[in-house]
C-alpha positions in Angstrom: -0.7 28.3 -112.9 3.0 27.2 -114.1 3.9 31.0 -113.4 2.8 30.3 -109.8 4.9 27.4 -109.6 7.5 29.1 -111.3 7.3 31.7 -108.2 6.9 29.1 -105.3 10.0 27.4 -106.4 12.0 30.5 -106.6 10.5 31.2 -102.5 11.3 27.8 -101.9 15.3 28.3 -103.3 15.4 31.8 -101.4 15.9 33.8 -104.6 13.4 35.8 -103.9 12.0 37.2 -100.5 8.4 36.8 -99.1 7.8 39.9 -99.9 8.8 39.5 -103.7 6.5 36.8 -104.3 4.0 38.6 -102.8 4.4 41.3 -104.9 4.5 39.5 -108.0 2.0 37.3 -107.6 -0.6 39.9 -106.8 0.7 41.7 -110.2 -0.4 38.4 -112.0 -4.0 38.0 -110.2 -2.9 34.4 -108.7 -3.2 35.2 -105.1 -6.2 33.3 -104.7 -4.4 30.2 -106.0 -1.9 30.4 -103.2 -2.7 28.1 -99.7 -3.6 30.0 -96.5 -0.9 27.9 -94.9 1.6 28.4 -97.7 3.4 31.5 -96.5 3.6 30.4 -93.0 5.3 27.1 -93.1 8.8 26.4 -92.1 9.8 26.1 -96.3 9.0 29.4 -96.7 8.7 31.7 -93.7 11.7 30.2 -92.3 13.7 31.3 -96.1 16.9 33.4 -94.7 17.2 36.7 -96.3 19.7 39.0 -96.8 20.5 42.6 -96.0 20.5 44.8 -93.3 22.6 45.9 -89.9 22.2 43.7 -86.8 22.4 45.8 -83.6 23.5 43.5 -80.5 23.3 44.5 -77.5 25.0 42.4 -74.6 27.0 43.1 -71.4 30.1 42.3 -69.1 32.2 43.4 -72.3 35.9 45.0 -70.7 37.9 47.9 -71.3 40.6 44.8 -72.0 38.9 43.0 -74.0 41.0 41.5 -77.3 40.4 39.9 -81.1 43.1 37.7 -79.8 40.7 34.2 -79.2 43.1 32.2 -76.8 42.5 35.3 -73.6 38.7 35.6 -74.5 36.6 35.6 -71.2 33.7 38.1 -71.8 30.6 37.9 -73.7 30.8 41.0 -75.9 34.9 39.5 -77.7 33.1 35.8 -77.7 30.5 37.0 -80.1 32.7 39.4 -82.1 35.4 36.6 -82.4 33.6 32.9 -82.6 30.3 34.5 -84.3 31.7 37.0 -86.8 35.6 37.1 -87.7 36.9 33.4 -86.8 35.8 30.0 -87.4 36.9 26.7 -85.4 37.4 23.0 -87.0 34.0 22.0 -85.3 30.7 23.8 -84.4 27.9 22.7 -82.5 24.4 22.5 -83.5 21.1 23.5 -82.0 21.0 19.8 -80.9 24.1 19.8 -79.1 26.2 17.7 -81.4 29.4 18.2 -83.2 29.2 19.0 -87.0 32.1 20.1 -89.3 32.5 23.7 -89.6 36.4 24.2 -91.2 37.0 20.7 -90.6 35.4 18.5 -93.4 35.0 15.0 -91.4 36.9 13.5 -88.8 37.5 9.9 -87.9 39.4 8.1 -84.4 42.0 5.2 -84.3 40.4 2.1 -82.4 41.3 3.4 -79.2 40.2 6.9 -79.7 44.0 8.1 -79.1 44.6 9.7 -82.9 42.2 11.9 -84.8 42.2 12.7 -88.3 41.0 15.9 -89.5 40.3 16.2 -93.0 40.5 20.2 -93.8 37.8 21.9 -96.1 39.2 23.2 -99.5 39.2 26.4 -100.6 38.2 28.7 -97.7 39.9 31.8 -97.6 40.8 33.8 -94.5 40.0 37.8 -94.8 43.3 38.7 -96.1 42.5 36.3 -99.1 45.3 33.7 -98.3 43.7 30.2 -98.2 43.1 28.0 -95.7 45.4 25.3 -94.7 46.7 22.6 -92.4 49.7 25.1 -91.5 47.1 27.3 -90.3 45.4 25.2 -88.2 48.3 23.6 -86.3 49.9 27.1 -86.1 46.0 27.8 -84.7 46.3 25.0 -82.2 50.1 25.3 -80.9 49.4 28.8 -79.7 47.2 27.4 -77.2 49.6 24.9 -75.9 53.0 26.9 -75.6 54.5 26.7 -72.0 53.7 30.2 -71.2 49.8 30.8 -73.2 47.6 32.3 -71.0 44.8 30.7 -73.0 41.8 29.4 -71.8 41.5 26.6 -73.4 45.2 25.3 -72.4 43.3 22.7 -70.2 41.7 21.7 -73.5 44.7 21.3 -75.5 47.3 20.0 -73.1 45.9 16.3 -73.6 47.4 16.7 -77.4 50.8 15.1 -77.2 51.5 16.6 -81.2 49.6 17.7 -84.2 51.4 16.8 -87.6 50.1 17.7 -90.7 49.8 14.6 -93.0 49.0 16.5 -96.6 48.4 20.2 -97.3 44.5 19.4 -96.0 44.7 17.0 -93.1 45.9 17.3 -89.7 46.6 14.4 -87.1 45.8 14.7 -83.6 48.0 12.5 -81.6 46.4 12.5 -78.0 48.3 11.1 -74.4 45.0 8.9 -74.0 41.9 8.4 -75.8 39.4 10.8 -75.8 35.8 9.7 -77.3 34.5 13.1 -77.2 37.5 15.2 -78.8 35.6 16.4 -82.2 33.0 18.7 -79.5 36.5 20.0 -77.9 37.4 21.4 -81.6 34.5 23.5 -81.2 35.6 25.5 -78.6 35.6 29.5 -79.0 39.5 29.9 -77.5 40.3 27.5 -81.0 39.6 29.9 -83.5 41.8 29.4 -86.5 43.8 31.8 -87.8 46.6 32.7 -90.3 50.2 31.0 -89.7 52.4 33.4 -88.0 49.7 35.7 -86.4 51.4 38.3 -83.5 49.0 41.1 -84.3 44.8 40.2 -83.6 43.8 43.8 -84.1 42.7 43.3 -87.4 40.5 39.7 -86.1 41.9 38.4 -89.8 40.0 35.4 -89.6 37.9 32.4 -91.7 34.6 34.2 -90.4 31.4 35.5 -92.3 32.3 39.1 -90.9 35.4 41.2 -91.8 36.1 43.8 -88.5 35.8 48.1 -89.4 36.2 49.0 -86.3 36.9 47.8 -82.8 36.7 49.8 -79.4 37.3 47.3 -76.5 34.3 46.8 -74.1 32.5 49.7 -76.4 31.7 48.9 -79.4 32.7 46.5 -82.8 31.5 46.8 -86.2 32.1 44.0 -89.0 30.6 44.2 -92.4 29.8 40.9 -94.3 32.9 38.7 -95.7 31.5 38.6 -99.7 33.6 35.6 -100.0 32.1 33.4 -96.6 32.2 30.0 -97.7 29.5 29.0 -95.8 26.5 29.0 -97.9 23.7 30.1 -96.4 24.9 31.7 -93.1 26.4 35.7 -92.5 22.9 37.5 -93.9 23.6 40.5 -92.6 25.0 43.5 -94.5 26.9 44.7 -91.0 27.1 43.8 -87.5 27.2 46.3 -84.8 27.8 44.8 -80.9 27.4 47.3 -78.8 28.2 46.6 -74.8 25.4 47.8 -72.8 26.0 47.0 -68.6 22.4 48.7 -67.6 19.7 46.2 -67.9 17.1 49.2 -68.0 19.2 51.0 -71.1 19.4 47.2 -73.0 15.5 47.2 -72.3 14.8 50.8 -73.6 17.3 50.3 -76.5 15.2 47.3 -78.0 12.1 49.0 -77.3 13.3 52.3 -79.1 14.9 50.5 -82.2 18.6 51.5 -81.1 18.7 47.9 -80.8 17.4 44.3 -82.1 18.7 42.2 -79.7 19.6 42.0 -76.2 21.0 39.4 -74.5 20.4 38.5 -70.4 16.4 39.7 -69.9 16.0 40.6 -66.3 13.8 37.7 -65.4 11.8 40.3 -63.2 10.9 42.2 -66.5 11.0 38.8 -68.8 6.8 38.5 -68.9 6.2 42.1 -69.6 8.5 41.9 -72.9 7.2 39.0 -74.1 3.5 41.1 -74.0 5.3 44.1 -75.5 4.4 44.2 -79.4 7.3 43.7 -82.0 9.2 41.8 -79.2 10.2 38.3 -78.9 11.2 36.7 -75.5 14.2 33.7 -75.9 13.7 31.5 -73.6 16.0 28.0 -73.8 17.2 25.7 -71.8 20.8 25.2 -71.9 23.9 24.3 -69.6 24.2 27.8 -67.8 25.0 28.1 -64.4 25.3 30.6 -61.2 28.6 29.8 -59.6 29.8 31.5 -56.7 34.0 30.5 -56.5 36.0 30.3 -53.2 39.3 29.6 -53.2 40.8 26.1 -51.6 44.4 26.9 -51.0 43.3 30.3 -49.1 42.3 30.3 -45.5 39.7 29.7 -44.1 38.4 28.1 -47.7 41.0 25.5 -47.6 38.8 24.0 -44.9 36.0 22.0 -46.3 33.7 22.6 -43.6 33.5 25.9 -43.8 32.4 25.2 -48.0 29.9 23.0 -47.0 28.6 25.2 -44.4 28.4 28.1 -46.8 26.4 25.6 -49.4 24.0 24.9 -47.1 23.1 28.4 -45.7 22.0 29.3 -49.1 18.3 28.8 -50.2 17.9 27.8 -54.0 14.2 27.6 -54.1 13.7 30.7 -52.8 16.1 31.9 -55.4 14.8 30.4 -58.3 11.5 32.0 -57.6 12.6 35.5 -56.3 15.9 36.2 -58.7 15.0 33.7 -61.6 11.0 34.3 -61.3 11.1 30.6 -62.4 13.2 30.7 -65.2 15.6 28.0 -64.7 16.1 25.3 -62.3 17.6 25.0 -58.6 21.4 24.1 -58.7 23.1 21.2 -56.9 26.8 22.4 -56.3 28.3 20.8 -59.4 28.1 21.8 -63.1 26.3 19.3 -65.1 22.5 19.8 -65.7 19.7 18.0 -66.1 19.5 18.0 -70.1 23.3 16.9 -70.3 23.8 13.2 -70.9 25.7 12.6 -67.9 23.8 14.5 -65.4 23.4 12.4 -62.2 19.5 12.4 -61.5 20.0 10.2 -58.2 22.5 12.5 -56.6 20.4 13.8 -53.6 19.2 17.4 -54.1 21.3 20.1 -51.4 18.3 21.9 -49.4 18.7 24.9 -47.4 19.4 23.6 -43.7 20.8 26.9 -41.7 21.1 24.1 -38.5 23.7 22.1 -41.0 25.3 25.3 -41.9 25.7 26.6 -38.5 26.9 22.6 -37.6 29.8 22.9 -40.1 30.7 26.6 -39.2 31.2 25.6 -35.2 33.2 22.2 -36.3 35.4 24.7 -38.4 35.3 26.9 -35.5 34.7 30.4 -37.7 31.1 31.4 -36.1 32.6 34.7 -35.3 34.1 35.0 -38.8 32.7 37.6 -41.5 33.0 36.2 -45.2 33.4 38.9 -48.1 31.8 38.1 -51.1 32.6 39.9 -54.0 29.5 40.9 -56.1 29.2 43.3 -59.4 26.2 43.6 -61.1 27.1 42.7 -64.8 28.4 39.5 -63.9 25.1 37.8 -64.4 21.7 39.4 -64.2 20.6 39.3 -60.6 23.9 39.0 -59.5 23.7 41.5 -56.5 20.2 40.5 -55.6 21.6 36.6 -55.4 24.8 37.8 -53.1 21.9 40.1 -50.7 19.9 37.5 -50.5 22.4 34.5 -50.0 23.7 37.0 -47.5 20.0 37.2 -45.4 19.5 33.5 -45.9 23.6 32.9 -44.2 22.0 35.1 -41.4 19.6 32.6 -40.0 22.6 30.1 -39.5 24.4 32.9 -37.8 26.9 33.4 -40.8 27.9 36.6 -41.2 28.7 37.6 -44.8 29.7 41.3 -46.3 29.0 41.8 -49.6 30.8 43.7 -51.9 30.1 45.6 -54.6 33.0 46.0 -57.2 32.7 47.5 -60.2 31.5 46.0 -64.0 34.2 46.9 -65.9 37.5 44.9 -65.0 35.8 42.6 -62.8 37.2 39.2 -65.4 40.5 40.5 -64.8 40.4 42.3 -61.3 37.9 40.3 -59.2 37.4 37.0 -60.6 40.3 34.2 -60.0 41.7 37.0 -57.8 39.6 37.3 -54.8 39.2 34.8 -52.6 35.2 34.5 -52.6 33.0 36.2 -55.9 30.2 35.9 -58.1 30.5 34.1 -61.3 28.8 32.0 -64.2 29.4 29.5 -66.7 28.2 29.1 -70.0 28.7 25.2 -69.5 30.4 23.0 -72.0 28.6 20.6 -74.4 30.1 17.6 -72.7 30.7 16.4 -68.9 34.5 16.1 -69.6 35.0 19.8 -71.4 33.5 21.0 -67.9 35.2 19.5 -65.8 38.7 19.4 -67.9 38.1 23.3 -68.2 37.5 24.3 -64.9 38.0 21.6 -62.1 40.9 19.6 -63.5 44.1 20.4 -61.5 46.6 23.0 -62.9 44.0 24.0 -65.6 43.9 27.9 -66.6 40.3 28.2 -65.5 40.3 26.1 -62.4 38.8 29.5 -60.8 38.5 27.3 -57.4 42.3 26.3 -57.5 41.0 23.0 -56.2 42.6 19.6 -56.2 41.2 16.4 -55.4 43.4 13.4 -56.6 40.7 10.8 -57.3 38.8 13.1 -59.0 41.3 13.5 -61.1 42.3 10.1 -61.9 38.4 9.5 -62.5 38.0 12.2 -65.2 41.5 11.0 -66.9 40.1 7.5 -67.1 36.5 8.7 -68.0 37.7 10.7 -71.2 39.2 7.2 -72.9 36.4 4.8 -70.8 34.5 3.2 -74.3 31.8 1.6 -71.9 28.8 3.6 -71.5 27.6 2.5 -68.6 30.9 2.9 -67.1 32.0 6.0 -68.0 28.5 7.1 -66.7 29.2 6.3 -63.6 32.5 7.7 -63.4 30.9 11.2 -64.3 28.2 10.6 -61.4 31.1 10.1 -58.9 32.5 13.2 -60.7 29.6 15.4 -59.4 29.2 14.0 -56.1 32.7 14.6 -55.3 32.6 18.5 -56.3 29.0 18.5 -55.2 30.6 17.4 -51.4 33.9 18.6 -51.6 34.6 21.1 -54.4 34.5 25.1 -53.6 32.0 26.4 -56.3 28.2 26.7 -54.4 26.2 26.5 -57.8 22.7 27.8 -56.7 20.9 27.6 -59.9 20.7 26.6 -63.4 19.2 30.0 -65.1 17.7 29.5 -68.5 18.9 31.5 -71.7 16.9 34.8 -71.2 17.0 37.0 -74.2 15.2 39.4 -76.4 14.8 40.6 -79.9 12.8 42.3 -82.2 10.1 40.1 -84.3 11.9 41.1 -87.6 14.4 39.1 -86.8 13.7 35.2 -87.7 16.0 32.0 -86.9 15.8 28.3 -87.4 16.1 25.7 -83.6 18.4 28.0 -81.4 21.3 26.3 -79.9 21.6 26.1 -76.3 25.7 25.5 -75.7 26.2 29.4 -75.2 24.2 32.4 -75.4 23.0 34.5 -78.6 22.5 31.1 -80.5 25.8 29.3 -79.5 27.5 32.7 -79.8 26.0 33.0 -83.9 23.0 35.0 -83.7 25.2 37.0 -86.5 25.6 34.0 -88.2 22.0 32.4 -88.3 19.9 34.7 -87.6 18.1 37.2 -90.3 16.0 39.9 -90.8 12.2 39.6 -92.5 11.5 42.0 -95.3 
């Protein structure tokens, strides 16, 4: 029996697959010494394996799409970049904290105003130079120049410096204390990168993935970095990510084996795949939400009547069971959800009132007014259906709304932030403060409502350095009454992560701050022998 031991400890280490131990012990006769239950539990069945090419499947990629990180809006160059070619300081886990990733451990002055990074040793970016604290404040200042287009420059601009202090720590000297800095690190704008980089063609990055080819809003192919430093992650031989807008060709793709995973199921197809052999239905709850964007320093959405009239002539329920098919949760006009710490679970729910709708339209004097809203169907899945709908349920307040179809490709660059009233969604951020610093903070990059509010402002500044818990939580429920009432973002619904793969694919807890796994399906996922 020691050879049997010999063998279950080799399982246990993954140096051998399932399917090797298997093999050699039925060679030796010892099957029958083996437990029913051994195979199957999480020490074994759960052993990652290597080999193989991971198809993705996904949508909303762009014929301008970029390796550069700091412009990254789409789905398709946020998996390519965060999950296979770059690495951040932090990442988060499938429990939603903040664990070091190139950072090594962190730790905050008394007042939370100055973190210290220590740097992990020894990491190597694809073009074999190694890793260092030049890189990482190079990394950081390209986000905060005067004229970055980055996402993230709402993120960064609370850094007043970064100094390196050592070739493998960095200091991050903030304008106020921020308790919950380490989870902004994590972001997939901050991807770090070699001092000096102009030219992201080549995504040189820390990642587990080195990029072949690249074909922007087509197609990307990486093969696995042999010199990852993550032990344990990047199993897959090659990655292909393949942008796929059609819902019905993602769906016949996975069932075909031109691909093994898709992400957003059509929730009107969701039960029927998770009946279909050899497929698995993803299902999480995470911090996703519907948004649907008007612009406040445009007419007639300056006028906050005519917002709150438009939130009321829309009917969640009905679109949580007709569009979601009762996959996710109904919305409440503000971003924070109701497994986020600070969600406000006393803040009275919106309902659909078309008399309230129709009261607000007449005070605002705009009965007689017809509302575009801007629609494409790769937004989000169900994204026309929602803007039809919203559009029947505005019709028994006497709103009159046109939709309009634009098309997928461009509609980031074209559509959204452009027009004055479209479709949109959010992945959600890990914290209340990354939210609402990202998108509703005044002057941010991704303020896609253009809104100001001045003591919603001075609330979230005080919030982010507020060391009382039970103040700061109320400071975050003011937060979401305030866009709730006064913001321009109607937020319909909270959809869940909807996804589907093949059942040869196997993964540990699946993390629930973005889609495909916190972006890393590449990264943490594998493929059963």
């Amino acid at each position: 029996m020691s050879k049997l031991k010999d063998l279950e400890l080799l399982l246990s280490k993954g140096r051998i697959t399932r399917r090797e131990f298997v093999v050699r012990v039925s060679a030796l006769g010892l099957m029958l010494g083996v437990s029913p239950t051994l195979l199957s539990s999480p020490a074994y069945a759960a052993t990652p394996q290597r080999g193989g090419r991971l198809r993705i499947g996904i949508d909303g990629g762009s014929t301008t799409d970029t390796l550069d990180p700091a412009p990254s809006a789409s789905t398709m160059s946020s998996v390519i970049c965060q999950g296979q070619l770059y690495n951040s300081l932090v990442e988060i886990d499938a429990k939603g904290n903040a664990i070091p990733e190139l950072a090594e451990s962190w730790e905050a002055s008394h007042n939370a105003a100055i973190w210290t990074f220590k740097l992990r040793k020894g990491v190597e970016f694809h073009n074999g130079k190694s890793m260092d604290a030049e890189d990482v404040i190079f990394s950081l200042n390209y986000h905060r120049g005067e004229e970055s287009k980055s996402g993230a420059k709402g993120i960064v601009k609370p850094i007043k410096e970064i100094v390196a202090d050592g070739k493998y720590t960095v200091k991050f000297i903030l304008n106020e204390g921020n308790a919950d800095f380490p989870f902004l690190m994590s972001d997939y704008h901050l991807c770090i990168v070699p001092v000096g980089t102009t030219d992201f063609s080549k995504g040189i990055g820390t990642g587990g993935y080195v990029l072949s080819t690249f074909e922007p809003g087509v197609r990307a192919l990486t093969k696995r970095n042999p010199n990852y430093w993550k032990k344990g992650r990047a199993h897959f031989d090659e990655v292909e990510t393949l942008n796929i807008d059609d819902i019905n060709a993602r769906v016949t793709a996975l069932k075909t084996n031109q691909i093994d995973y898709m992400a957003r199921v059509d929730t009107k197809i969701a039960h029927l795949l998770k009946k279909t052999p050899n497929i698995q239905l993803i299902n999480v709850t995470g911090t996703y939400h519907n948004s649907i964007p008007m612009l406040t320093d445009v007419s007639p959405y300056d006028n906050n009547d005519v917002r709150l009239a438009l939130k009321y002539a829309i009917d969640r329920e009905a679109l949580v069971k007709t569009v979601l098919r009762g996959f996710g949760t109904i919305g409440n006009d503000h971003p924070i959800g109701p497994n986020q710490k600070y969600f406000a679970s006393d803040l009275p729910q919106r309902k659909y009132d078309p008399d309230k709708a129709r009261y607000h339209m007449k005070k605002a004097g705009l009965m007689e007014h017809t509302f575009n809203l801007h629609a494409a169907d790769g937004v989000f899945v169900g994204a026309m259906d929602t803007a039809v709908l919203y559009q029947e349920h505005a019709a028994k307040a006497g709103i009159k709304i046109n939709v309009v179809r634009e098309p997928n490709d461009g509609y980031w660059k074209s559509v959204w932030r452009k027009k004055p009233w479209c479709m949109c969604y959010w992945g959600g951020r890990p914290t209340a403060d990354w939210m609402f610093s990202s998108v509703y903070a005044e002057g941010v990059a991704w303020n896609d409502t253009h809104w100001k509010h001045d003591r919603f402002n001075k609330i979230l500044k005080e919030a982010r350095s507020e060391l009382n818990e039970s103040k700061r939580r109320e400071m975050y429920a003011e937060m979401q009454r305030l866009v709730k009432d006064e913001g321009g973002v109607v937020i319909p619904m909270l959809p869940n992560i909807l996804e589907a793969a093949t059942t040869k694919l196997k993964h540990g807890d699946i993390a629930t701050n973005w889609t495909l796994d916190g972006f890393r399906v590449a990264e943490r996922w594998w493929f059963n022998s």
